[in-house]
C-alpha positions in Angstrom: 64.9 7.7 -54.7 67.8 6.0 -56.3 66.7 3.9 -59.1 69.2 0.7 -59.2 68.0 -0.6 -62.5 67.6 2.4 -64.3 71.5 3.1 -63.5 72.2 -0.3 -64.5 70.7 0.4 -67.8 72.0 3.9 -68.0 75.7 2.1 -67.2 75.3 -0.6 -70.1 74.6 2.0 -72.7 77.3 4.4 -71.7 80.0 1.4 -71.8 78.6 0.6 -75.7 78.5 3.8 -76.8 82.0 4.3 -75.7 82.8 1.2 -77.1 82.2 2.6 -80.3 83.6 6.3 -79.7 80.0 7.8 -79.5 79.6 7.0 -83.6 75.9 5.8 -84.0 76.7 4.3 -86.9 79.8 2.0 -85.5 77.4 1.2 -82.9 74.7 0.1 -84.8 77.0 -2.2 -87.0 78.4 -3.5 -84.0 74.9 -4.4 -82.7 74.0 -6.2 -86.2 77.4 -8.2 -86.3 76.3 -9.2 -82.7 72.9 -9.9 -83.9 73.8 -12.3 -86.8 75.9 -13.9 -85.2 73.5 -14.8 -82.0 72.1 -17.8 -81.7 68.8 -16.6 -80.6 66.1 -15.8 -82.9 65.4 -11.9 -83.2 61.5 -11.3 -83.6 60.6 -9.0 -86.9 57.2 -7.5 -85.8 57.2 -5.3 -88.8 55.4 -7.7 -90.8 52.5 -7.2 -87.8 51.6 -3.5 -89.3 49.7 -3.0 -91.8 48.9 0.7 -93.4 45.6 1.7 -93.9 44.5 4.3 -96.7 44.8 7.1 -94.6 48.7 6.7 -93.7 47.5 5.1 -90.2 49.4 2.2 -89.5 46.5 -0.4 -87.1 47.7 -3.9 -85.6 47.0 -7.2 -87.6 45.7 -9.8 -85.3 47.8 -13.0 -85.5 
């Protein structure tokens, strides 16, 4: 069964990682340039963890 959105996702990261010659790096400053310069707001959930004493990290409830 042919997956159309799959492929569509699959297309979209193949054309950015060529984009940026396969580097990982170029790609990821390319994605923070876009990223700063967007005007929607990007959601930091890290602030949502919390680590426990045992190195577990458990969900904070908002």
């Amino acid at each position: 069964m042919k997956d159309e959105i799959i492929e569509e996702l699959w297309r979209a990261k193949d054309d950015l990682a060529r984009e940026a010659n396969y580097d990982i790096h170029a790609l990821c400053r390319e994605l923070r340039k876009k990223e700063a310069s967007s005007p929607d707001q990007v959601v930091d959930r890290s602030a949502a963890r919390q680590t426990t004493a045992g190195g577990k990290s458990k969900r904070l409830e908002g």
